[in-house]
C-alpha positions as CSV (number, residue, x, y, z in Angstrom):
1,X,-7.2,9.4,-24.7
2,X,-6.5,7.3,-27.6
3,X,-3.0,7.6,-27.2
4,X,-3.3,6.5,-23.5
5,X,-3.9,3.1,-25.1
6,X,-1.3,3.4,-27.4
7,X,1.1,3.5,-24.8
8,X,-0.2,0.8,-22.8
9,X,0.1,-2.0,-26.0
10,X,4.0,-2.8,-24.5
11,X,2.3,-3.1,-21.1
12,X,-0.3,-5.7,-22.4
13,X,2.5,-7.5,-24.9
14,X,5.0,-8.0,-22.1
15,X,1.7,-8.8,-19.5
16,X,0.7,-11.6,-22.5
17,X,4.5,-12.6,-22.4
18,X,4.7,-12.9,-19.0
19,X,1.4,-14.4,-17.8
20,X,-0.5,-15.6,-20.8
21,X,-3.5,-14.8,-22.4
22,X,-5.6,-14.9,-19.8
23,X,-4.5,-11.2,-19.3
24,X,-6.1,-9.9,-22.4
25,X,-9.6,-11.5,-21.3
26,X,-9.7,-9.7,-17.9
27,X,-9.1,-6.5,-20.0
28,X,-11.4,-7.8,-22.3
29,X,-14.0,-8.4,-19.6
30,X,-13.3,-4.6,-18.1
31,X,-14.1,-3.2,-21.5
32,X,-17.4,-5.1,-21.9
33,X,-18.4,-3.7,-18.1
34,X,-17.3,-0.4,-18.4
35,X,-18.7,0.8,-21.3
36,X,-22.2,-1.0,-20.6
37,X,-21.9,0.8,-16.7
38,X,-21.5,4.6,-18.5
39,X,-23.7,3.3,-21.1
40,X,-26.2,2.7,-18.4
41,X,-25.8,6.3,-16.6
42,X,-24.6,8.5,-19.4
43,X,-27.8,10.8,-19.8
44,X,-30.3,10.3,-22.3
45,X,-29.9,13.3,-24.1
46,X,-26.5,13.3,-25.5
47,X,-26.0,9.6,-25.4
48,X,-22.6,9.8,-25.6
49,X,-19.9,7.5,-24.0
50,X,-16.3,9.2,-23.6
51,X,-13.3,7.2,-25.0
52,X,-12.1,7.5,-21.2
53,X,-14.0,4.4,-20.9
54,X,-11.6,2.1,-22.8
55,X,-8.6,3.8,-20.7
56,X,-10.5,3.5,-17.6
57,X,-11.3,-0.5,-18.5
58,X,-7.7,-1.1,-19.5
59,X,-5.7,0.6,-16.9
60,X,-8.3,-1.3,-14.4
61,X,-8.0,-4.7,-16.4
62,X,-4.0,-4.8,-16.5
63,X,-4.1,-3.9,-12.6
64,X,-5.1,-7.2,-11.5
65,X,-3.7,-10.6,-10.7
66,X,-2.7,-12.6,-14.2
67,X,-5.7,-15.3,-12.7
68,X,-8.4,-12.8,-10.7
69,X,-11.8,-14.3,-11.2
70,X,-13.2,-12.3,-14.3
71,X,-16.4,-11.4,-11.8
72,X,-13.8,-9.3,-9.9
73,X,-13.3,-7.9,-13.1
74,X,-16.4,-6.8,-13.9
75,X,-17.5,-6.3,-10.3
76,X,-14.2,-3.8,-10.0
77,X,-14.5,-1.6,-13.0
78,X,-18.6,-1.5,-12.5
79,X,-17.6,0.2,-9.1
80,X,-15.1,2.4,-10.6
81,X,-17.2,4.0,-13.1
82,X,-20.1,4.2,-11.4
83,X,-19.2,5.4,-8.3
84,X,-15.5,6.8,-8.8
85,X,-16.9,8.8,-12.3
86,X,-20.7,9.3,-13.4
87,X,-21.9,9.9,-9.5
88,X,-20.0,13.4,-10.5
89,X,-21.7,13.8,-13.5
90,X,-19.7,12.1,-16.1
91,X,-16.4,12.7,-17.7
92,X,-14.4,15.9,-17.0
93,X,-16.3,16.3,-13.6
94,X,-15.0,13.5,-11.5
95,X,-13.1,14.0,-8.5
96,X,-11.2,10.4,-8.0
97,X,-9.4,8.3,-10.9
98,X,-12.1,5.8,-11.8
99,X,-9.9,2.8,-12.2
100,X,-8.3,3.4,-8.6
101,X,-11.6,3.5,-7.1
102,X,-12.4,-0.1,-8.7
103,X,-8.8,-1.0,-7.7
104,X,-9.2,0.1,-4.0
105,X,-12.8,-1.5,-4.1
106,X,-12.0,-5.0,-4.7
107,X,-8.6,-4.8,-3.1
108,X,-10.2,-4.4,0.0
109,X,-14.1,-5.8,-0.5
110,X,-12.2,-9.4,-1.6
111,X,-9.2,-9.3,-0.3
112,X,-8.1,-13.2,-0.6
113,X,-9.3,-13.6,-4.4
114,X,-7.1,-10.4,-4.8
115,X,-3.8,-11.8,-2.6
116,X,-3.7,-15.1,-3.9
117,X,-3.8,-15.2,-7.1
118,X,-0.6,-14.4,-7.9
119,X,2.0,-16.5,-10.3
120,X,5.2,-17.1,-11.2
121,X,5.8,-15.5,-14.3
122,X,6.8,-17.6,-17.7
123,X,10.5,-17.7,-18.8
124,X,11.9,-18.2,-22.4
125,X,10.2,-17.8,-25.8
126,X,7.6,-18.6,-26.5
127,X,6.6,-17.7,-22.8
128,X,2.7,-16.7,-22.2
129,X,2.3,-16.5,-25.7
130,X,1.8,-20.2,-26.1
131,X,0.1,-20.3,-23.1
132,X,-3.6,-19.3,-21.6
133,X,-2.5,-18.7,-17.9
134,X,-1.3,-20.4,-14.8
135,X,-4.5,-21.7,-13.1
136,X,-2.9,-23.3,-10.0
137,X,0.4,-23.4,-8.7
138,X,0.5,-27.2,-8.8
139,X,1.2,-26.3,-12.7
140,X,4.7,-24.8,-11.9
141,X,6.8,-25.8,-14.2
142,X,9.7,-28.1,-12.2
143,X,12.7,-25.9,-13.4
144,X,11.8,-22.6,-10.9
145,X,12.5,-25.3,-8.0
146,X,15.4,-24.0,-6.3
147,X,17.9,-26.7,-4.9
148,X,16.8,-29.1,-2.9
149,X,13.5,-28.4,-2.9
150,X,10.5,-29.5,-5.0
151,X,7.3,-27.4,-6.6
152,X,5.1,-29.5,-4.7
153,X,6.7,-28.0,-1.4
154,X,5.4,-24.8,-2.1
155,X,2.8,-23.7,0.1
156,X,2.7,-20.0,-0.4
157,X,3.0,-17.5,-3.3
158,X,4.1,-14.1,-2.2
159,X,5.3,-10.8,-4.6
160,X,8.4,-9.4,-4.7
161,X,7.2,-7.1,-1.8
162,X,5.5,-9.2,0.4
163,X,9.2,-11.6,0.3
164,X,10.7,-8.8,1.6
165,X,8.7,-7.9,3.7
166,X,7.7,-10.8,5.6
167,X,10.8,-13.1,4.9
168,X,13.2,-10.7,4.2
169,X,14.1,-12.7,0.6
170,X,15.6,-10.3,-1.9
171,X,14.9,-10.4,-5.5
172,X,17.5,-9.0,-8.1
173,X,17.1,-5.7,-9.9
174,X,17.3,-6.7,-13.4
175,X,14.1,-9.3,-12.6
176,X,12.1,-6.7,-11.8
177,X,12.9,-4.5,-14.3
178,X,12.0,-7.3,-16.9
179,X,9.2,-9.3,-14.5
180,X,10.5,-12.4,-15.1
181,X,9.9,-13.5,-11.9
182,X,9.1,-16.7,-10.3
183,X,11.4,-19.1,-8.5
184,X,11.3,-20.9,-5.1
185,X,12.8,-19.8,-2.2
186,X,13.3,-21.6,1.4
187,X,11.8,-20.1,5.2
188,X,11.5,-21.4,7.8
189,X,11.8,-24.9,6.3
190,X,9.2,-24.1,4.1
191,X,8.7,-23.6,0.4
192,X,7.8,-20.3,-0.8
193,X,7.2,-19.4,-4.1
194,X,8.2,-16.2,-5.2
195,X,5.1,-14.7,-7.4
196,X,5.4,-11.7,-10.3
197,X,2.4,-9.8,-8.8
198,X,-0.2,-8.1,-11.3
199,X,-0.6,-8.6,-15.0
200,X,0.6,-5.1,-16.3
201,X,2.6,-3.6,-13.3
202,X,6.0,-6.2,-13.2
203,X,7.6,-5.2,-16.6
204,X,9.5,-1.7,-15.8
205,X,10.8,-2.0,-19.2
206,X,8.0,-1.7,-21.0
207,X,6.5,0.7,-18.8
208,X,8.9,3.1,-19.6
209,X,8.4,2.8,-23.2
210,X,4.8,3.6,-22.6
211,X,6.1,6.6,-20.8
212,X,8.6,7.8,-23.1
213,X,5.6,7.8,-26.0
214,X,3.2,9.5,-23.3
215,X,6.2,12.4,-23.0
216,X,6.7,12.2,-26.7
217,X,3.5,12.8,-27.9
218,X,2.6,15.4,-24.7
219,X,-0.2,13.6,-24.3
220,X,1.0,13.3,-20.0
221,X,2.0,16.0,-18.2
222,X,6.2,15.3,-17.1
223,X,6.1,17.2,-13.6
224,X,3.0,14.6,-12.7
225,X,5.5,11.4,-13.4
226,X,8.7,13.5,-12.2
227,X,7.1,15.0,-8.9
228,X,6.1,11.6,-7.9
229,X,9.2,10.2,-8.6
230,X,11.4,13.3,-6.5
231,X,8.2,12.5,-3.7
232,X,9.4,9.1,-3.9
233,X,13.1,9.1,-3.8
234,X,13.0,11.9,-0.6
235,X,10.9,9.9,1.3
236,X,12.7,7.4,0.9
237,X,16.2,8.2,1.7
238,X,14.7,10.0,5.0
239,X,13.0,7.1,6.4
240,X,15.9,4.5,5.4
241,X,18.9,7.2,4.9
242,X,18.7,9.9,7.3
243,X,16.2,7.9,10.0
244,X,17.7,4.8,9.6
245,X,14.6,2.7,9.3
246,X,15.7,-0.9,7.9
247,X,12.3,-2.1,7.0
248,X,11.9,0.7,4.5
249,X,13.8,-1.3,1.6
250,X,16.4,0.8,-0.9
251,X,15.7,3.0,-2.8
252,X,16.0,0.8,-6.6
253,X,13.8,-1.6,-4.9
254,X,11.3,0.9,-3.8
255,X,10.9,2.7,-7.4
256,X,10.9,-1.1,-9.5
257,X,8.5,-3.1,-7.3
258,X,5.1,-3.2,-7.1
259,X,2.7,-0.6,-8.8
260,X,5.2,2.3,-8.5
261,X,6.0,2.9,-12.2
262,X,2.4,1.9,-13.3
263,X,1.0,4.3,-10.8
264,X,3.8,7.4,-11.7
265,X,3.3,6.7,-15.3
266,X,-0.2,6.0,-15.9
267,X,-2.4,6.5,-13.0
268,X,-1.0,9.5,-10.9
269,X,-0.7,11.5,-14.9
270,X,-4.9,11.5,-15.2
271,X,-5.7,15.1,-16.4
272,X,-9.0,15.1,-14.6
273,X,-8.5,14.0,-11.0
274,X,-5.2,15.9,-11.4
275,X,-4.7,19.5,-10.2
276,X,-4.6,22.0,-12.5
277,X,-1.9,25.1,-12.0
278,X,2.1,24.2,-12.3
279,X,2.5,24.7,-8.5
280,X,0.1,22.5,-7.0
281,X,0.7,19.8,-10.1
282,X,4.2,19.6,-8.2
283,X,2.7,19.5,-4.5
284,X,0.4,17.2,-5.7
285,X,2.8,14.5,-7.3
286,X,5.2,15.0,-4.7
287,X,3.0,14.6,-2.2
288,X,1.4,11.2,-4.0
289,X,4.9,9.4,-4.3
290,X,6.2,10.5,-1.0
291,X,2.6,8.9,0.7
292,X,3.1,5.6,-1.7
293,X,6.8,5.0,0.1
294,X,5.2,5.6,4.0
295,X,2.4,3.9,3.2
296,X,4.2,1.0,2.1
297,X,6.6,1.2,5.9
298,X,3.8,1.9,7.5
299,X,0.1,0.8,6.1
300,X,-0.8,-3.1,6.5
301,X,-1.5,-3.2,3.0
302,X,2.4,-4.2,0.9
303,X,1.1,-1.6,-1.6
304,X,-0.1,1.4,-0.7
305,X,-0.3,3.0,-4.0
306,X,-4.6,2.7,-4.1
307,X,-4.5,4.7,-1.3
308,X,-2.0,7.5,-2.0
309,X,-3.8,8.1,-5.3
310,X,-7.1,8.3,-4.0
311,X,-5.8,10.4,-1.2
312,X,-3.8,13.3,-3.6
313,X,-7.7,13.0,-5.6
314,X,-9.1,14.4,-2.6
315,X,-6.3,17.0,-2.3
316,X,-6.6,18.3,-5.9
317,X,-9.4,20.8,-5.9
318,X,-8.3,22.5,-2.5
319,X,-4.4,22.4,-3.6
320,X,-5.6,24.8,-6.6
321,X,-7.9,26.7,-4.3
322,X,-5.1,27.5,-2.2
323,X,-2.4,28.5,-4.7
324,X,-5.0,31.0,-6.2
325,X,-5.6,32.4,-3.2
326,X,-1.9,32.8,-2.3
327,X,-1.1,33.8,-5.3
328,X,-4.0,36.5,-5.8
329,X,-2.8,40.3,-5.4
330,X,-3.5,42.2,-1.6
331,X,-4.7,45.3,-2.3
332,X,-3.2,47.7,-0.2
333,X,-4.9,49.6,2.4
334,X,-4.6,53.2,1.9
335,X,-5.0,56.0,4.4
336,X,-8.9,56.7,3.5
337,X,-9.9,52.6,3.4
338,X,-9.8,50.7,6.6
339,X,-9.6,46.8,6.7
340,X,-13.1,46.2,6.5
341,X,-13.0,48.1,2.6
342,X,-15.1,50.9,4.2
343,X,-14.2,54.3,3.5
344,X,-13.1,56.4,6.4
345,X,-13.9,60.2,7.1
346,X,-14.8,62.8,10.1
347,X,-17.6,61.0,12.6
């Protein structure tokens, strides 16, 4: 588990870069609830708290919005440990990834402290480093004001996915492979301004590093982070490819935005809420990326990737029951046994 957070220190470096220090605090603030919620259930005669806790809290922490209240922190990862783990008895026997449970909690309990808090994200060095947090977009610095039009114009923050969606703005590749994002854009007449979206999902960059160490090490199982990717990429290029759906957006912007590479990387590659024979770990992963592009054409919600998880969790246990069972030699029926496994003879 250790080694979870090992991978996850160039996620919280580039979320610091990015958005300030304010990032650390919420994971900060998600440590401090989590381990005092298992703390609170873990049974009183082995006392002992799993270092799944500190994963759970920091996976959940770098989740959010750069500037979510720190209640929904703690509110969030309370949720996901109590309900999404120890209800099942504790570590090794939950069904659902913990720190998706807290995620699809307050996503959908508090949705408007969970939409709008997203911000721009900070350009050049020092960047977030020198810098606590954006608490308001009146603090936008005047150099992402596009031309013509001024930071106090803005009137609505939207992520990369949400612009496309509902304005049809387009944001370059390389920006959301690095999450330096944040500039103003014009609709309507209006200001918009063009938001990273959470704290330790934007930077693809170092994401991958994460999972390169994760592969390295073995400590994450490849076909979980390759099946979701192949579920991905084929749905896909059928709804915008071979159906010719134009809201379904292509397929670079599909794998770089949002929680996609968080999710594939770190979320979707849980051991525990994860099947566990070869076949159904493909069906499984393929089946969670493929969900995460329809949801996202389909769902109301610009994400989708809560949901997709949460829905392969509930999958898990009968995808193994099923293989097994396919998989599980027929006896054959001989001459002197009928179907029934009675032996036959003379009435």
């Amino acid at each position: 588990m250790m080694r979870v957070l090992y991978a996850l220190i160039p996620v919280a470096l580039a979320a610091v870069y990015l958005f300030g220090w304010r990032v650390l605090a919420l994971v900060a603030v998600s440590c401090v609830f989590a381990f005092l919620a298992e703390w609170a259930m873990v049974p009183a005669k082995n006392g002992k708290i799993s270092q799944a806790v500190w994963v759970t809290a920091a996976l959940f922490g770098l989740s959010l919005p750069p500037t979510a209240p720190f209640w929904i922190a703690a509110v969030g990862v309370v949720f996901g440990i109590v309900f999404g783990k120890m209800v099942f008895g504790g570590f090794g026997k939950n069904v659902f990834n913990p720190a998706i449970v807290g995620r699809a909690f307050v996503y959908v309990c508090f949705p408007v402290e969970m939409t709008s808090r997203f911000v721009p994200a900070f350009r050049g060095l020092p960047g977030g480093f020198a810098r606590w947090s954006f608490d308001a977009l009146k603090e936008l610095p005047a150099e992402l004001a596009a031309p013509g039009l001024k930071v106090v114009d803005a009137v609505t923050a939207a992520t990369p996915m949400w612009s496309r969606r509902d304005y049809g703005f387009e944001v370059r590749l390389w920006d959301l492979v690095t999450g330096r994002i944040g500039n103003l854009f014009d609709h309507a007449g209006q200001a918009r301004v063009l938001a990273a979206g959470s704290a330790g999902e934007v930077c693809a960059l170092a994401i991958l590093l994460g999972a390169v160490y994760l592969l390295w090490t073995k400590t994450a199982n490849w076909r979980l982070m390759l099946g979701t990717l192949l579920g991905a990429v084929g749905m896909n290029l059928l709804l915008r490819n071979a159906l010719g759906i134009a809201a379904v957006p292509p397929l670079p912007f599909t794998l770089f935005s949002g929680a996609f590479l968080y999710a594939a990387v770190f979320m979707v590659t849980d051991p525990i809420s994860a099947p566990r024979l070869k076949e159904s770990v493909w069906v499984y992963s393929v089946f969670i990326g493929a969900m995460i592009v329809f949801l996202r054409y389909k769902a109301v919600f610009a994400g989708g990737v809560a949901f997709a998880i949460l829905l392969g969790n509930v999958l898990a246990p009968s995808l193994d029951l099923w293989i097994k069972r396919f998989q599980a030699p027929r006896k054959p029926v001989g001459p002197g046994v009928d179907r029934a496994g009675s032996k036959g003879g003379p009435a």
